[in-house]
N, C-alpha and C positions, 0 to 999 in steps of 0.2 A: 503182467506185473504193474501196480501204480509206482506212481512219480512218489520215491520217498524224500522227505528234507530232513535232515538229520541238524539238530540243533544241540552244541555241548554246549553243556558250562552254566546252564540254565538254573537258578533255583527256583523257590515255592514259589515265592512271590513274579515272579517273571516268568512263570508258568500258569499263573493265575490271572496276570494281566494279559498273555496270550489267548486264555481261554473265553475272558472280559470279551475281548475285541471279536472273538470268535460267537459268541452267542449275541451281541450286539448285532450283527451283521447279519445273523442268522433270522435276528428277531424282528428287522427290517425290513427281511424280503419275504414276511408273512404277516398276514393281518390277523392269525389266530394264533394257538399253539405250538411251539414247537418242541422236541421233544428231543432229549439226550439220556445214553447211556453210560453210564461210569462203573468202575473199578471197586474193588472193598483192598482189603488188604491196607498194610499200614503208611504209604504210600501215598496217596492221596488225601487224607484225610487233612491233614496240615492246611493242603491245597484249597479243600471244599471249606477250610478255616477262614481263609483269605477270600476265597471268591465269593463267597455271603456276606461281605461287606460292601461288595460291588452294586452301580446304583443301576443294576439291571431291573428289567419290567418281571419280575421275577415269578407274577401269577400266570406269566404264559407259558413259562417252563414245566416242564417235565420231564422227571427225574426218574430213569429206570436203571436198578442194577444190574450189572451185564449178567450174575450170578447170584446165588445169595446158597447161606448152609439153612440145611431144612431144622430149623430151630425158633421158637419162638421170639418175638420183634428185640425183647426184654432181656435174652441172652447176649452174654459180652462177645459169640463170635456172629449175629446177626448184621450184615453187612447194612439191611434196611436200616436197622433201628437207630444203627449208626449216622446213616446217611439221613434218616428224617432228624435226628436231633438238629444236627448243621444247617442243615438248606430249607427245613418247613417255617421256622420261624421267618428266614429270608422270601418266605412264600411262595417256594414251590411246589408244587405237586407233587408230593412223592409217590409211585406206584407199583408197591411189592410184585415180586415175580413168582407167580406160580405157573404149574405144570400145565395151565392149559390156556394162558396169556396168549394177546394176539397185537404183538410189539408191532408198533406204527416203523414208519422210516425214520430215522434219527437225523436229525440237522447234525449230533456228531455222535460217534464210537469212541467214546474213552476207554483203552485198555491197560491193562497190566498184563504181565510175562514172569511166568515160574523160569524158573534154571532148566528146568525139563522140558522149555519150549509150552509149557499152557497155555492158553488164553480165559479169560472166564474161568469154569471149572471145565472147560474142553480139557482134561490130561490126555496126555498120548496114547494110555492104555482105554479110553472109551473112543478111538479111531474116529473122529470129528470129518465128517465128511462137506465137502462145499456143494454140495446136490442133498443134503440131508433136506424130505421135503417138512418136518416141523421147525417150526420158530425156537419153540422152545425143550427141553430135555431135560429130565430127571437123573442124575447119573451118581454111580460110584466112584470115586477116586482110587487106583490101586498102585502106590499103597495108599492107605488114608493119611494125609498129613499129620504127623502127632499131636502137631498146634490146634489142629481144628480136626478130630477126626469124626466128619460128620459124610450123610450123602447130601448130597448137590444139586441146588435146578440152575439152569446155564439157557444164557441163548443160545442158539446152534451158529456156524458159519453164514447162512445167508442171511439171517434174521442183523446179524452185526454187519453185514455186508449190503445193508438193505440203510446204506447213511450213505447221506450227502461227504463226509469227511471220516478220517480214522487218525488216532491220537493214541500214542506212549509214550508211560514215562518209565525209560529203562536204567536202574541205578544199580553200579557195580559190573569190575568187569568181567567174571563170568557170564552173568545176563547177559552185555553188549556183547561179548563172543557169539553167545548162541541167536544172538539178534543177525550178527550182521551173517554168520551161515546161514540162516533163513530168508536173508534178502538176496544171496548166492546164489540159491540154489541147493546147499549144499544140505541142508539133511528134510526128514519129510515129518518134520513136529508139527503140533497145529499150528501156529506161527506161522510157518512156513505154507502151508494148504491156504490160510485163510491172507496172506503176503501176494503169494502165486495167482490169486483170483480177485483179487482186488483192483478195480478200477479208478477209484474217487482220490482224489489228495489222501495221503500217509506221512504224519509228521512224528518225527521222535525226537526226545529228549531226552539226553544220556550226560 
């Protein structure tokens, strides 16, 4: 299990300057590329508001979704289309996720967490394994979210597991419930699986 830091009380903007400093530092101890994945969901978005205003080198970044719904860019539940509105004009790379993508190592793993223990579109019922040997995966969600009832491409476990750092921002306290049973030990959601086998810095913000 990695070293988790659990940080409350934190909001957008002080999440945003942690992330500042984190890709800053990232962007330092590389003379090219480096490359992050993030969250969709409603959560971030605020965040990726804030940190496009940030006087990052921003053509060296790359921007991949940990998931996205198999919908075109243009649709309101497209995570991409979302995510390039914000951070392309900021100048970065944004690089949609399809089913047979071959995701570099992330300088960081931005995540989000369902009530059900998700990760990405890992749900518990598609059984997310941390030896799954593709990066990436096509999946059903069952049940389908009523908000978004689409199918799903996800990175797998090691593809997310495949970063120098991993980041949450877990809001509400059922979520933080089922956070901190998964930092336990105590149930075997994909949180948990991909918690369990984690070695890099793990921060959360609740």
């Amino acid at each position: 299990m990695a070293r988790i830091e659990t940080l409350t009380g934190a909001d957008d903007a002080a999440i945003a300057r942690w992330l500042e400093q984190r890709l800053t530092d990232a962007l330092a101890q590389s003379s090219g590329e480096i490359a992050i994945t993030v969250p969709g969901g409603s959560t971030p978005f605020p965040i990726f508001e804030r940190l496009a205003k940030a006087p990052l080198d921003w053509h060296r970044i790359a921007v991949w979704p940990g998931d996205d719904r198999i919908v075109a860019e243009d649709h309101p539940a497209s995570n991409i289309g979302r995510i390039r509105a914000i951070l392309e004009p900021a100048g970065a790379r944004i690089v949609p996720l399809v089913a047979d993508a071959q995701p570099p190592r992330f300088a960081l793993a931005w995540l989000g967490m369902g009530a059900d223990g998700h990760i990405a579109s890992l749900f518990p019922n598609t059984d997310p394994r941390v030896d799954d040997p593709l990066p990436v995966r096509r999946l059903t969600p069952d049940p389908l979210p009523p908000e978004a009832p689409f199918d799903r491409v996800s990175l797998t476990i090691p593809a997310l597991l495949n970063s120098d750092a991993l980041l949450f921002v877990i809001r509400g306290a059922e979520k933080r419930a089922v956070f901190a049973q998964a930092v336990a030990g105590e149930n075997d959601l994909p949180v948990a699986r991909l918690l369990g086998a984690a070695h890099q810095p793990v921060t959360c913000f609740t």
